[in-house]
C-alpha positions, 0 to 999 in steps of 0.5 A: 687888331684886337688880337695883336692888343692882346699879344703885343701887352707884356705885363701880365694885368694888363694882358688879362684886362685886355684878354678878359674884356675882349673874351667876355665881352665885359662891360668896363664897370663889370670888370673892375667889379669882378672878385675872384670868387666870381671866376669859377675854374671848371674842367673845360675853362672858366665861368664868370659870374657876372654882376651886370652894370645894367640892371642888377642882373647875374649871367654866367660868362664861360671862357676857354682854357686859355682864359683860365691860365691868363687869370690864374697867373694873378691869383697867386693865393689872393683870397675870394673876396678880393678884386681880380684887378688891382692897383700896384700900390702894395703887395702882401707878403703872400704875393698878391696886390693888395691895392684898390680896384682898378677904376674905369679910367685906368682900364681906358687908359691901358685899352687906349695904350694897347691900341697904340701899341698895336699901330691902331691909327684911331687908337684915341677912339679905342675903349673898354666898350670898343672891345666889347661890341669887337667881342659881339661882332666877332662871335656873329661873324663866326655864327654863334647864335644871336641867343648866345650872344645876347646872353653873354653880353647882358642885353636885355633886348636881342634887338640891341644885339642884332645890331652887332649883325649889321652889314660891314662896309666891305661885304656884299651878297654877291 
């Protein structure tokens, strides 16, 4: 479900809110802080550095390849200090929009039309969040470590994580 969001948004911003949410785990208040000197191209990927929206906190999310190519089709010679994000309201004569940051309530509104989109039938329960904790449930249920997801997603407490690792109403041990 998650993926065909993703695939199915044909406008390159909304693609990369959707692409960078889910892929990071981000909280919706962290993505529209994001700058672009905060994504950091590396020879494997893309680091994020996060400011977290809980306590102040700096982690360092690392991305694929693919994540890099997502974001950089929005850089087009944006300086650092700019929201990755922006609204459409102007764009400068070097190329970039130059708006405000995106606020929450547009990030809910482009994740709610996504969902939709995709044939989600609870779509209008579908949120920033809901594709953070499908980042969380995802990487356990392919064995990534608890650590690593902890980290990543900015939890204080791996106790708030471990419940990511609850038992799905279709799993059973036998």
């Amino acid at each position: 479900t998650v993926l065909k969001m993703i695939l199915l948004e044909q406008d390159p911003r909304n693609h990369a809110i959707l692409h960078t949410l889910y892929a990071a785990g981000l909280r919706v208040s962290e993505l529209c802080d994001l700058r672009w000197r905060h994504v950091i191209h590396r020879a494997d990927g893309v680091q994020l550095d996060i400011m977290s929206g809980k306590g102040d906190k700096q982690r360092h999310v690392l991305l694929g390849e693919s994540s890099w190519i997502v974001l950089s089709v929005l850089r087009e010679g944006a300086p650092d200090d700019l929201f990755v994000f922006q609204s459409r309201q102007e764009v400068s004569r070097e190329g970039y929009y130059k708006g405000t940051r995106l606020d929450a309530t547009t990030i809910f509104r482009i994740v709610r039309e996504a969902a939709k989109k995709a044939g989600v039938t609870n779509w209008k329960d579908v949120s920033p969040h809901w594709l953070r904790h499908c980042h969380g449930s995802h990487a356990i249920d392919r064995q990534a470590p608890l650590t690593v997801v902890r980290d990543t997603l900015g939890h204080s407490n791996i106790s708030v994580t471990n419940e990511y690792a609850k038992a799905r109403p279709d799993q059973s041990s036998s």
